[in-house]
DRENDO-1510 file (C-alpha; in Angstrom, 1 decimal, always signed):
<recs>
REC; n; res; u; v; w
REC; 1; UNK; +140.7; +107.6; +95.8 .
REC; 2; UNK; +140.7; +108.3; +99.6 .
REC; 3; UNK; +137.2; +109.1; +101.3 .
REC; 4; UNK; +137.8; +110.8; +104.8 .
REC; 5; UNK; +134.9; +110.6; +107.5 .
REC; 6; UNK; +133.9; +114.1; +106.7 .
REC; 7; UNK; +133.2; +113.4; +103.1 .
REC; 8; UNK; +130.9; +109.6; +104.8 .
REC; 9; UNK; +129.4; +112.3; +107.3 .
REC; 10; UNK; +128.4; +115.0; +105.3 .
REC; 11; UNK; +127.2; +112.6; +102.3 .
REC; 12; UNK; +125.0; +111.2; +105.3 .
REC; 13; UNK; +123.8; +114.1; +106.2 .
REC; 14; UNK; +122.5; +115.3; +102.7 .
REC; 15; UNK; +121.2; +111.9; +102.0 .
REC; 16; UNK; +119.2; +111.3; +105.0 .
REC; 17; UNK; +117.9; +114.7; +104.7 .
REC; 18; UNK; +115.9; +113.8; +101.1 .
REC; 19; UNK; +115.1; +110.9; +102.4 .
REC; 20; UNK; +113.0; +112.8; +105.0 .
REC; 21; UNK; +112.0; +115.0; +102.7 .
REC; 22; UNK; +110.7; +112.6; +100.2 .
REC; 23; UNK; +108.8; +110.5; +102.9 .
REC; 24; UNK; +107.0; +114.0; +104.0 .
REC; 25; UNK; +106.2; +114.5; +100.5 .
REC; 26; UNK; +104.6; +111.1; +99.8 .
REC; 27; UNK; +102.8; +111.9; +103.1 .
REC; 28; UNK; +101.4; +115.0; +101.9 .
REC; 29; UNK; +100.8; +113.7; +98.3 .
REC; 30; UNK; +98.5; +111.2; +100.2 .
REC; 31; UNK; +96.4; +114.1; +102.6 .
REC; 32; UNK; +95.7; +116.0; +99.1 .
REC; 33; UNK; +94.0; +112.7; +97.7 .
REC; 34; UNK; +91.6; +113.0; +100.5 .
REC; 35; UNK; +88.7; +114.9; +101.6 .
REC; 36; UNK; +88.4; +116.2; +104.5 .
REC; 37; UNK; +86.1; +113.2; +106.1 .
REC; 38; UNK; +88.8; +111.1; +104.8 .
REC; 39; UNK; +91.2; +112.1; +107.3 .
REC; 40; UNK; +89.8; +112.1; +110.3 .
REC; 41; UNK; +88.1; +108.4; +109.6 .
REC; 42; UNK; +88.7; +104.8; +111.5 .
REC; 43; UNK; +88.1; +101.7; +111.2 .
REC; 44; UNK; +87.0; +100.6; +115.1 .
REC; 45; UNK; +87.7; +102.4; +118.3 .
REC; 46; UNK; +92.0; +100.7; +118.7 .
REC; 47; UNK; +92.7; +102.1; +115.2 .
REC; 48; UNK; +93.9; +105.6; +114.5 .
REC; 49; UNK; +93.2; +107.9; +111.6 .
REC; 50; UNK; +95.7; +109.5; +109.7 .
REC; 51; UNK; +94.8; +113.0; +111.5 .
REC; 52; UNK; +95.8; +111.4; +114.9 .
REC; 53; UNK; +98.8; +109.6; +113.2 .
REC; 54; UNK; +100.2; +113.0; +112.0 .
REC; 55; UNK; +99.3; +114.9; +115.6 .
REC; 56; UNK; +101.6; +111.6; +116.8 .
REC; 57; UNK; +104.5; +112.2; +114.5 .
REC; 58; UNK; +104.4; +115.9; +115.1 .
REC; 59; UNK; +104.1; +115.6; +119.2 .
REC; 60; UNK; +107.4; +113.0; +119.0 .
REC; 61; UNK; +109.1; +115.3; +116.3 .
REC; 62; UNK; +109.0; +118.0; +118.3 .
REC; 63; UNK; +109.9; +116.7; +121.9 .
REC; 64; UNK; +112.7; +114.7; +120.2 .
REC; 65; UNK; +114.2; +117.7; +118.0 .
REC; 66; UNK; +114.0; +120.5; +120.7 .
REC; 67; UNK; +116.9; +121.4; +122.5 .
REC; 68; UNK; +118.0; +118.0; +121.5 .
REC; 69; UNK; +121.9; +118.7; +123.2 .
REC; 70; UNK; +120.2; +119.6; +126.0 .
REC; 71; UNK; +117.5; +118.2; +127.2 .
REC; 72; UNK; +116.3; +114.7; +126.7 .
REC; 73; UNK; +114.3; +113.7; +124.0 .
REC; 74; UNK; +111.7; +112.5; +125.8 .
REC; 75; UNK; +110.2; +116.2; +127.1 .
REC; 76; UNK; +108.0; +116.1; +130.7 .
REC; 77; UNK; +105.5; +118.2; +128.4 .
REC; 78; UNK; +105.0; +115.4; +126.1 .
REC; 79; UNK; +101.4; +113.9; +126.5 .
REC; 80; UNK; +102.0; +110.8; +124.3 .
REC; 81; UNK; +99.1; +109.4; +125.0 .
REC; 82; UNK; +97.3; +112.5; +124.3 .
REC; 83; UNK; +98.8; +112.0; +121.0 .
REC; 84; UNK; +96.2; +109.0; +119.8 .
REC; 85; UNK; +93.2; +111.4; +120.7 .
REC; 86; UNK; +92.2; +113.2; +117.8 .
REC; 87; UNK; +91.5; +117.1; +118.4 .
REC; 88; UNK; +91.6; +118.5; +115.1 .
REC; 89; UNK; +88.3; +119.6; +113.3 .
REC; 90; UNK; +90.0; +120.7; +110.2 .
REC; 91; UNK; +92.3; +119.5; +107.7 .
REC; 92; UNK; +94.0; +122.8; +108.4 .
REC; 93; UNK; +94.3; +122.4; +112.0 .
REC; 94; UNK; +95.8; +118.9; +111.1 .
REC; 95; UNK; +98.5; +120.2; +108.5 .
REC; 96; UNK; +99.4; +123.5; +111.0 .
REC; 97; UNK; +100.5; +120.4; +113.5 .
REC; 98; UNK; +102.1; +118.3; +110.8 .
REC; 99; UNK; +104.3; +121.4; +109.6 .
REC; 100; UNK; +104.8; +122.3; +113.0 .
REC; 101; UNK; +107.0; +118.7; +113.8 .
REC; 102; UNK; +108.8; +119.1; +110.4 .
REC; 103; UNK; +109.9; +122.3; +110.7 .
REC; 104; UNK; +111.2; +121.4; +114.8 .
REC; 105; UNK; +112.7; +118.4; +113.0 .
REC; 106; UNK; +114.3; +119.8; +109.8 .
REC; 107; UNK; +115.0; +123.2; +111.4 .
REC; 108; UNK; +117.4; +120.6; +114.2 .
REC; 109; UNK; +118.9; +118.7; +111.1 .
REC; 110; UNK; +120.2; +121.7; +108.8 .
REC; 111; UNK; +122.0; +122.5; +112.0 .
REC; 112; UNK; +124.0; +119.2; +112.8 .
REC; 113; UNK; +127.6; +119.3; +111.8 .
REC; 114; UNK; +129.6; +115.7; +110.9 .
REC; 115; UNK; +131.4; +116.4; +114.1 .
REC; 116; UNK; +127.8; +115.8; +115.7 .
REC; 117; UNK; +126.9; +112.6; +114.9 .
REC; 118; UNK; +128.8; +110.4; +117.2 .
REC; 119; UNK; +128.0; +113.1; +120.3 .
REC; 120; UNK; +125.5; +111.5; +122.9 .
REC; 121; UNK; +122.2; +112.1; +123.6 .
REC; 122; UNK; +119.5; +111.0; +125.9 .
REC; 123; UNK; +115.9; +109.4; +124.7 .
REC; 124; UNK; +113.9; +108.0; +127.6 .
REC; 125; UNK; +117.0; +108.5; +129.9 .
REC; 126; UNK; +118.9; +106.0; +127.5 .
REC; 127; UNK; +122.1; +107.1; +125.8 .
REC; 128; UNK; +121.5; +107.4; +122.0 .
REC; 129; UNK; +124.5; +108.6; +119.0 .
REC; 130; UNK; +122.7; +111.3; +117.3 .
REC; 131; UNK; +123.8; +109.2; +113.9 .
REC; 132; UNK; +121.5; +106.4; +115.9 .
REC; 133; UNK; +118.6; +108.8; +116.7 .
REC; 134; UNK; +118.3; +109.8; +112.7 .
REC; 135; UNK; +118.3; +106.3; +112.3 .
REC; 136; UNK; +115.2; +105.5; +115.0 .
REC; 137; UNK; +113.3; +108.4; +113.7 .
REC; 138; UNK; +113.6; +107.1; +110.0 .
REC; 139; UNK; +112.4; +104.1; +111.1 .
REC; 140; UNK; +109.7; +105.6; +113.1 .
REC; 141; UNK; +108.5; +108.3; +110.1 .
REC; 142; UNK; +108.4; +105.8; +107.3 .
REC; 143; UNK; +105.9; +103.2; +109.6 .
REC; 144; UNK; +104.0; +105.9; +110.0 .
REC; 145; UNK; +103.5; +107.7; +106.8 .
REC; 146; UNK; +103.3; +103.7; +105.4 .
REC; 147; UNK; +100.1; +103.5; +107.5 .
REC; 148; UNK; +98.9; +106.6; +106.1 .
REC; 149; UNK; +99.1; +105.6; +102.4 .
REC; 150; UNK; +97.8; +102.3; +103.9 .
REC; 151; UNK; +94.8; +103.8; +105.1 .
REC; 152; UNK; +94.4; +106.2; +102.2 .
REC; 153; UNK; +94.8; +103.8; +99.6 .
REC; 154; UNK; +91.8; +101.5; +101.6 .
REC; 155; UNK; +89.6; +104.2; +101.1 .
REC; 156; UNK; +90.6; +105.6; +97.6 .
REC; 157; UNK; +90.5; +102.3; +96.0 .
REC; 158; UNK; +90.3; +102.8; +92.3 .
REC; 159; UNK; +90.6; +106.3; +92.5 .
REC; 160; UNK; +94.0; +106.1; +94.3 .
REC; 161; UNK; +96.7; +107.4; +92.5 .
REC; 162; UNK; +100.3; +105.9; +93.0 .
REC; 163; UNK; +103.2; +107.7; +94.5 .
REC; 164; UNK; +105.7; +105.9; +93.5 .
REC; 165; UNK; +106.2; +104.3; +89.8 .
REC; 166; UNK; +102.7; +102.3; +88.5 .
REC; 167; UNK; +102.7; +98.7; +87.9 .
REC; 168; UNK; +103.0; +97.4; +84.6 .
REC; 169; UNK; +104.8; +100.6; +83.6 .
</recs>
């Protein structure tokens, strides 16, 4: 059996897209353990809380996902370090900013074709393969949402409830 680059591409595509998907879900099976004092906590002033972790990956989803062909990833508009300063008072407010990112994000990745992959484009004035910025931003999500079940699984403790299969099971 022959496999062409089209079937590798577009078996990429579909696979990297639930992978995504299922790392937003364990994210958001985390926030609905929580109260809302739960999200905005901290441990000590150089730590975040999962509220300023999600404005983070929302703020690098959308400058890296918008107009992604066009424009480099890295958007003048961006304040990064605006990012880590948490401005939310509600667990709304925080989840209308985290669906905000996906939807730049997943909205950018329904529309990439095979062909797209391998075409350039810039981050941080460096050349990137789209295939390579998928890659980075896998990377980048699943750090992330690990430090949000991290954090939520500090404070749940014995009332944390697994995502994934439970030991001894």
């Amino acid at each position: 059996m022959s496999v062409s680059n089209t079937d590798v591409s577009s078996e990429y595509l579909r696979s990297i897209k639930l992978r995504f998907l299922d790392a937003k879900t364990n994210a958001e099976k985390t926030f609905e353990q929580l109260t809302e004092e739960q999200l905005f906590w901290y441990p000590n002033e150089d730590s975040n809380s999962i509220a300023v972790i999600v404005k983070h990956l929302s703020g690098n989803m959308v400058s890296r996902w918008t107009d992604m062909f066009d424009s480099d990833g890295e958007k003048p508009d961006r304040d990064r370090d605006g990012e880590f300063v948490n401005t939310f008072s509600t667990r709304d407010e925080m989840m209308e900013v985290w669906n905000k990112g996906w939807g730049v994000f997943f909205e950018m990745l329904d529309q990439l074709k095979e062909e797209d992959l391998l075409r350039e484009i810039y981050i941080r004035n460096k050349v990137h393969s789209v295939l390579d910025a998928i890659e980075s931003q896998m990377y980048h999500y699943s750090y992330h949402i690990g430090q949000i079940v991290y954090i939520a699984k500090m404070l749940k403790s014995d009332e944390w409830q697994t995502l994934t299969i439970p030991r001894k099971k």
